[in-house]
N, CA, C and O of each residue as an XYZ file, in Angstrom:
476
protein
N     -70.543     -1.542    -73.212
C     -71.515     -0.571    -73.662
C     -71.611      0.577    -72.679
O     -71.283      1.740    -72.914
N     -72.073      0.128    -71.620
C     -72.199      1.642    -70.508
C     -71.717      0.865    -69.047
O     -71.564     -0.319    -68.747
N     -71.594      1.870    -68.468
C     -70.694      1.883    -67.052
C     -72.277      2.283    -66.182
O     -73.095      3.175    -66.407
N     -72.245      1.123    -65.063
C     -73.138      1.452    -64.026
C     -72.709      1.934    -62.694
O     -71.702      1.656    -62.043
N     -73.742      2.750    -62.429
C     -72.933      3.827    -60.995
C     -74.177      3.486    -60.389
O     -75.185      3.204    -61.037
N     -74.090      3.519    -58.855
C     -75.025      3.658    -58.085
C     -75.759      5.296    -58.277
O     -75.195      6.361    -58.028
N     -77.003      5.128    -58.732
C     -78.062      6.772    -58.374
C     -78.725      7.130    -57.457
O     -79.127      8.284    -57.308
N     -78.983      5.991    -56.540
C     -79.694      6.003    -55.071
C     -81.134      5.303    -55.116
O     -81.423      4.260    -55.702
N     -81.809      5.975    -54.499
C     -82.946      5.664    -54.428
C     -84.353      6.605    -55.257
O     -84.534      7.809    -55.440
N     -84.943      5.701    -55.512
C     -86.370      5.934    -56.522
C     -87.514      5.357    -56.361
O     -87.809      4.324    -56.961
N     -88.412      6.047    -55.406
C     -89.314      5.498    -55.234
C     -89.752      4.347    -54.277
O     -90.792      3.691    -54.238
N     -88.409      4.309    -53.375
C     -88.599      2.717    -52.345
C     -87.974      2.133    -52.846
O     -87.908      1.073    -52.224
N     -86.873      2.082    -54.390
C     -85.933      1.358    -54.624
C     -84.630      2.144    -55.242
O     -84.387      3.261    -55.699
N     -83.819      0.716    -54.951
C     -82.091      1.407    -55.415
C     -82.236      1.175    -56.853
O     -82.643      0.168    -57.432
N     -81.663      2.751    -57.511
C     -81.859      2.158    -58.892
C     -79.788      2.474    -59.354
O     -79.017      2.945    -58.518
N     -79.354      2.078    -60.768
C     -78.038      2.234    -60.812
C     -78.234      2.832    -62.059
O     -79.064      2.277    -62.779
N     -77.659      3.856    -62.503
C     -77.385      4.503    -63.549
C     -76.343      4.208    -64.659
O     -75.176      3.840    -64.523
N     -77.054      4.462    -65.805
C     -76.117      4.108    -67.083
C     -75.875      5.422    -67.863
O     -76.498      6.435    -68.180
N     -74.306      4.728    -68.045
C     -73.847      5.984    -68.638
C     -72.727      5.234    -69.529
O     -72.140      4.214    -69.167
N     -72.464      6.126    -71.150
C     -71.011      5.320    -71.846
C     -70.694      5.780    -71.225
O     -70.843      6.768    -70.505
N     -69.466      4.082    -71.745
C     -68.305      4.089    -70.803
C     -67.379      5.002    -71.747
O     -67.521      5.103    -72.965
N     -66.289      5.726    -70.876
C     -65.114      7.146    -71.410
C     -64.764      6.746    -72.590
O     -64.845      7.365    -73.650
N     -64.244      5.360    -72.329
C     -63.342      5.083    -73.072
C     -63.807      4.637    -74.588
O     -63.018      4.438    -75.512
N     -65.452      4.502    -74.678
C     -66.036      3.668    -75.722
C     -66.304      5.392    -76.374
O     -66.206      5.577    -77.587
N     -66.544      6.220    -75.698
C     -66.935      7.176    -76.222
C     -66.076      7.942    -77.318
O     -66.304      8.207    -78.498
N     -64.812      8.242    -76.329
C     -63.471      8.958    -76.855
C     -63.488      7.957    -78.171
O     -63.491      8.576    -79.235
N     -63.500      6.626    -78.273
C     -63.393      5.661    -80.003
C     -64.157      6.272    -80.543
O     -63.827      6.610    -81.680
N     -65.393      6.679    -80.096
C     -66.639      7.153    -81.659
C     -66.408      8.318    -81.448
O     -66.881      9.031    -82.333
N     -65.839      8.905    -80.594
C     -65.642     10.394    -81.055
C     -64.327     10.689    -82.652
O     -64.445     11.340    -83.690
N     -63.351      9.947    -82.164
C     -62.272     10.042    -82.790
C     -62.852      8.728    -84.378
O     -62.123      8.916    -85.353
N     -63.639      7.918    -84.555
C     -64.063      7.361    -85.723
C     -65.400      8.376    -86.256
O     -65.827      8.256    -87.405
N     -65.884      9.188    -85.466
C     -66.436     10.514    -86.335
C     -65.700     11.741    -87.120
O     -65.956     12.387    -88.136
N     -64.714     11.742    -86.199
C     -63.773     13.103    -87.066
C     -63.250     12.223    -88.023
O     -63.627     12.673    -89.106
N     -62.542     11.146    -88.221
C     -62.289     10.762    -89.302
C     -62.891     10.305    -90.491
O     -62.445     10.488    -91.624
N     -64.039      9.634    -90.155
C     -65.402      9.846    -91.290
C     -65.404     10.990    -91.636
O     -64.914     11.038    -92.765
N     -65.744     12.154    -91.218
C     -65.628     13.852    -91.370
C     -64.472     13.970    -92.335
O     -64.802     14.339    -93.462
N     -63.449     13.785    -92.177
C     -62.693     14.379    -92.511
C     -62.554     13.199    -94.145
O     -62.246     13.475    -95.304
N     -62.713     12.670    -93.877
C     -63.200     11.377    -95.290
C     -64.191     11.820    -95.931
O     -64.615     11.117    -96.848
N     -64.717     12.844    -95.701
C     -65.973     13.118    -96.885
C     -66.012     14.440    -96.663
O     -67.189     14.793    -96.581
N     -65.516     15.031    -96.573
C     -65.690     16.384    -96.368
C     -65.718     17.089    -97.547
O     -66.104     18.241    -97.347
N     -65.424     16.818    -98.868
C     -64.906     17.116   -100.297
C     -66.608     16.871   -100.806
O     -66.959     17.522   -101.790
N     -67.474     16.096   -100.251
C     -69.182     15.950   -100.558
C     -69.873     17.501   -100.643
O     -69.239     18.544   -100.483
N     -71.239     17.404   -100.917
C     -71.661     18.596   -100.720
C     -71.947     18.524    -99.360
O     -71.818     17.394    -98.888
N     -72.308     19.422    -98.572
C     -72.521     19.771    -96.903
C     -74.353     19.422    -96.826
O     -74.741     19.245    -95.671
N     -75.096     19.350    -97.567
C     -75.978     18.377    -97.347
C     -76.233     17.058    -97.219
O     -77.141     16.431    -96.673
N     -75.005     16.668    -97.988
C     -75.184     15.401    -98.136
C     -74.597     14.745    -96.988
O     -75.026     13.695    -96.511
N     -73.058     15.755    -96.326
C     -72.263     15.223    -95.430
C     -73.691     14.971    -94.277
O     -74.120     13.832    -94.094
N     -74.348     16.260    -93.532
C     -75.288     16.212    -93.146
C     -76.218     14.880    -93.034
O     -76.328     14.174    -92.032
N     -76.716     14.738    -94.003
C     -77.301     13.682    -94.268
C     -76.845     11.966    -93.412
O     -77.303     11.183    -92.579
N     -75.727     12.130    -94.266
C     -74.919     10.924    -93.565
C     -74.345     10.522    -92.148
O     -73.949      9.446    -91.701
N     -74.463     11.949    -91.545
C     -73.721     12.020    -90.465
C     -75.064     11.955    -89.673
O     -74.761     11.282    -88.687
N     -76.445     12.302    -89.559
C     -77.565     12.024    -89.212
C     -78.019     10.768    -88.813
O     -78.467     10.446    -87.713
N     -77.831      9.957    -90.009
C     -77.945      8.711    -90.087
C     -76.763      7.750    -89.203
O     -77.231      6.634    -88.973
N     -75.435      7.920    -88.694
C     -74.668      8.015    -87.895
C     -75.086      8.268    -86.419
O     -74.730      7.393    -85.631
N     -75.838      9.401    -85.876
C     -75.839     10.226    -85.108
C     -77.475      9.414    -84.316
O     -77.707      9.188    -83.129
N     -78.546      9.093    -85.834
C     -79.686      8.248    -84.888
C     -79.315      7.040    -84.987
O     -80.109      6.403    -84.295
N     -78.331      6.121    -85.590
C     -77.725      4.609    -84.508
C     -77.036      4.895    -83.114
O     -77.051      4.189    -82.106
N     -76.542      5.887    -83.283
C     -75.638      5.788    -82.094
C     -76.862      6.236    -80.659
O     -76.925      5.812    -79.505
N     -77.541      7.070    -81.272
C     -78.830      7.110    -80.099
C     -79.382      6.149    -80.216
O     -79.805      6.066    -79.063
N     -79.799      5.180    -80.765
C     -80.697      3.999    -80.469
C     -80.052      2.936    -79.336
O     -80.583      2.148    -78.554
N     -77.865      3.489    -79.784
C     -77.475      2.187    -79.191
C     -77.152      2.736    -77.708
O     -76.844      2.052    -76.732
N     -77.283      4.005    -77.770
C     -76.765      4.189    -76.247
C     -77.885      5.258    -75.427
O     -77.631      5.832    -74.368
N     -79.287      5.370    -76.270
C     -79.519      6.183    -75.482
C     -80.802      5.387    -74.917
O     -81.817      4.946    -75.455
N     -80.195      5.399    -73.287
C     -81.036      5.122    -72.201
C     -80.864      5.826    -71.276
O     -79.892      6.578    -71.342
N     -81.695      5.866    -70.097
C     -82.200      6.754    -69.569
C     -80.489      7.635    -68.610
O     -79.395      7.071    -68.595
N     -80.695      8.684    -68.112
C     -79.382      9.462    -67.542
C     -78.408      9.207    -68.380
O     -77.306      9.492    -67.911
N     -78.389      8.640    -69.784
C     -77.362      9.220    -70.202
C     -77.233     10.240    -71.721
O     -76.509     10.233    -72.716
N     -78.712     11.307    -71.072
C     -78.680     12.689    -72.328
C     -77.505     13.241    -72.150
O     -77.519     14.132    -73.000
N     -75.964     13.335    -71.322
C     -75.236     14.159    -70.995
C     -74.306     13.786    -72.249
O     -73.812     14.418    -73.182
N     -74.308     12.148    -71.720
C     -73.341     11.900    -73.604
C     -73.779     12.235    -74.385
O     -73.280     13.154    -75.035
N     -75.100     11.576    -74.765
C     -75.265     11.808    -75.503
C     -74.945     13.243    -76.677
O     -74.124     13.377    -77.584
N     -76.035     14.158    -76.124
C     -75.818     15.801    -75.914
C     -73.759     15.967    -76.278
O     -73.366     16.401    -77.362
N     -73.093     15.675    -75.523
C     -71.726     15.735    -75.673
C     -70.911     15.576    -77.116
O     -70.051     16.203    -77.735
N     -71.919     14.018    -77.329
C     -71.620     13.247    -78.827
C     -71.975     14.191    -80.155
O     -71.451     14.267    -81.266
N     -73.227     14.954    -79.469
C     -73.611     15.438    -80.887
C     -72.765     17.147    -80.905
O     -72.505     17.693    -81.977
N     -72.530     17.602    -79.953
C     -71.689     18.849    -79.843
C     -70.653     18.756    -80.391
O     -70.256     19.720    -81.046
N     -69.868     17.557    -80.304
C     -68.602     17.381    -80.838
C     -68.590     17.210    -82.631
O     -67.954     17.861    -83.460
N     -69.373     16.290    -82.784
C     -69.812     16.417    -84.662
C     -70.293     17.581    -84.869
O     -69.979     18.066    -85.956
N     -71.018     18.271    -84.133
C     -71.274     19.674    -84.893
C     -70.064     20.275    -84.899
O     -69.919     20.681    -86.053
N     -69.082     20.569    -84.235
C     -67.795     21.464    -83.921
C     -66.777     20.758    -84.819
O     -65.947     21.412    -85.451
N     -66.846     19.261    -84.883
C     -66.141     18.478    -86.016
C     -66.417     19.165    -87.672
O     -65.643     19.590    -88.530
N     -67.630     19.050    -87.614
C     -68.191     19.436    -89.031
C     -67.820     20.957    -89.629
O     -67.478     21.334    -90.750
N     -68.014     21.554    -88.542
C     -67.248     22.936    -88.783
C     -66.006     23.347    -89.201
O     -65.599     24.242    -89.942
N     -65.271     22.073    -88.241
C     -63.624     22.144    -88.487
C     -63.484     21.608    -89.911
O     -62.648     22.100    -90.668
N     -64.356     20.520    -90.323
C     -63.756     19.911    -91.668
C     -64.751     20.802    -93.105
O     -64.610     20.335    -94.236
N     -65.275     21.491    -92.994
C     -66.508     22.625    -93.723
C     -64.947     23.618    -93.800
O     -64.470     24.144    -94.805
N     -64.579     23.633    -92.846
C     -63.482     24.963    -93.419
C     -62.239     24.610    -93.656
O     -61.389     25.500    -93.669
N     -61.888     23.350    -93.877
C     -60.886     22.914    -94.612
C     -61.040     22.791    -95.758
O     -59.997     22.426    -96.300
N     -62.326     22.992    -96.810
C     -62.578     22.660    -97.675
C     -61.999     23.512    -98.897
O     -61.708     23.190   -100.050
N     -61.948     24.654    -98.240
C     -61.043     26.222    -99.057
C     -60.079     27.056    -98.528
O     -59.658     26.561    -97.483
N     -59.431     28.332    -98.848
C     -58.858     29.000    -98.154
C     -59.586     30.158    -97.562
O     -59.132     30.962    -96.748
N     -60.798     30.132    -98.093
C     -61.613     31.434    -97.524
C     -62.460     30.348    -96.638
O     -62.790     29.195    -96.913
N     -62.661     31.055    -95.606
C     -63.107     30.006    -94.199
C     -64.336     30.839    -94.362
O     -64.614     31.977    -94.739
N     -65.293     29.188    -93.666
C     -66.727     29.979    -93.778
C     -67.020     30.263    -92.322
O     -66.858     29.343    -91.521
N     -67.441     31.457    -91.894
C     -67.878     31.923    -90.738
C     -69.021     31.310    -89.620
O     -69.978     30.580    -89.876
N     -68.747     31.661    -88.766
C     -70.370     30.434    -87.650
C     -71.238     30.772    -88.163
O     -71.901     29.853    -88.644
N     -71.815     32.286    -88.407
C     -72.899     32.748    -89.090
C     -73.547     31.901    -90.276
O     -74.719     31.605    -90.512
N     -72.443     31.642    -90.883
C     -72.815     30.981    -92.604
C     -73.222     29.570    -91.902
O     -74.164     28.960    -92.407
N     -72.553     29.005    -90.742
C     -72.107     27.240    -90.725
C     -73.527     27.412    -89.786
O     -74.211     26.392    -89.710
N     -74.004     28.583    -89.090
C     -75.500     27.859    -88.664
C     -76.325     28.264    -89.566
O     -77.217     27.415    -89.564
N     -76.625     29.239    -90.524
C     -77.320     29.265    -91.281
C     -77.614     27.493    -92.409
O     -78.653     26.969    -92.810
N     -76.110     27.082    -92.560
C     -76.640     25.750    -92.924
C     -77.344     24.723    -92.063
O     -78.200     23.905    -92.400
N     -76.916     24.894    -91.136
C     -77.592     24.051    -90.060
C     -79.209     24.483    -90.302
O     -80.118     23.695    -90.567
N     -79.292     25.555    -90.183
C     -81.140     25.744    -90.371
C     -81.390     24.885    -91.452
O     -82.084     23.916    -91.143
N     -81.002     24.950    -92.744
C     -81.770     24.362    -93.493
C     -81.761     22.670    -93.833
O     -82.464     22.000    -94.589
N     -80.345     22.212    -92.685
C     -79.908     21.429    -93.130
C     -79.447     20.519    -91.404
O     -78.339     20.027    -91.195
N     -80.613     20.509    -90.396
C     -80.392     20.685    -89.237
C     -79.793     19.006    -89.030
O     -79.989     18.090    -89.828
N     -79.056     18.926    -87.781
C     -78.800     18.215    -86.918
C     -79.263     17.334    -86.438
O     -80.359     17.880    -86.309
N     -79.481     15.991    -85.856
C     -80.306     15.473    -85.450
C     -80.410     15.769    -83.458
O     -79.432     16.027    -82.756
N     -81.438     15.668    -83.106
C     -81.161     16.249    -81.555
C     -81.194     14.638    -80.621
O     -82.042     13.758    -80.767
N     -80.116     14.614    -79.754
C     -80.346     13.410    -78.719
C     -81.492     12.834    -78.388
O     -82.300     13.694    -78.037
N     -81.912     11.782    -78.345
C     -83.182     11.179    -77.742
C     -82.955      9.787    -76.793
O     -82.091      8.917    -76.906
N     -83.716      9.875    -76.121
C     -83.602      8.762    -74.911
C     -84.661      7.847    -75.601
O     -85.810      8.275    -75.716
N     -84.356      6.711    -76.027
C     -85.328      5.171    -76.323
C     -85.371      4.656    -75.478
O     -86.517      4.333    -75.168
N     -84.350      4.246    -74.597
C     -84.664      3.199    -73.712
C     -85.156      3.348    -72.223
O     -84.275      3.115    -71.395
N     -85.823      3.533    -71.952
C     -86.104      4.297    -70.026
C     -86.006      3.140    -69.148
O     -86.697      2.123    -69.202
N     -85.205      3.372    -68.452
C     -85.152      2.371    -67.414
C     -85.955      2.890    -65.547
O     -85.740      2.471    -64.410
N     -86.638      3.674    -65.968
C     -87.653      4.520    -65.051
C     -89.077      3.538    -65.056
O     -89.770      3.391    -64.049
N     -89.241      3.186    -65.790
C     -90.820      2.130    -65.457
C     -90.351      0.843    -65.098
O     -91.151     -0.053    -64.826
């Protein structure tokens, strides 16, 4: 699940930091573009939708404390995924302008930390 590093000290104690591990990451990165690219022919709300629902398991399963960086990382990459497979869909490519305007109405889910290992 995650790789522990020494973070130092906190408070009068050694605490160790969690972070995914590279290698678990690079798998769900590369089993997201291919989901993506498996539904991409949906409407873009719906892809949305699904990929949301994707996006808050994977924060429940990995997000503890110091590691918003993946997290944050994970969801940059599906947005930039989604883009890539949104403009495969035709030959007239839809512009960033258009692809965040969907995002407004049709937003993202944002990283969240559940688990704190700070108390």
């Amino acid at each position: 699940m995650t790789t522990l590093t020494p973070g130092g000290l906190y408070e009068t104690r050694f605490v160790e930091l969690a972070n995914t591990s590279s290698k678990k990451l690079k798998a769900k990165m590369q089993a997201a573009k291919q989901w993506l690219y498996e539904h991409f022919h949906e409407k873009p709300s719906d892809i949305i939708e699904k990929l949301n629902v994707k996006l808050i398991g994977h924060y429940r399963y990995y997000g503890i404390s110091d590691n918003h960086n993946k997290l944050r990382r994970f969801q940059n990459y599906c947005r930039r995924q989604l883009f890539i497979a949104l403009n495969r869909r035709s030959q007239k490519k839809l512009t960033w302008e258009k692809y965040q305007n969907i995002l407004k109405y049709n937003p993202i889910v944002e990283p969240k930390i559940y688990i704190s290992t700070w108390q």
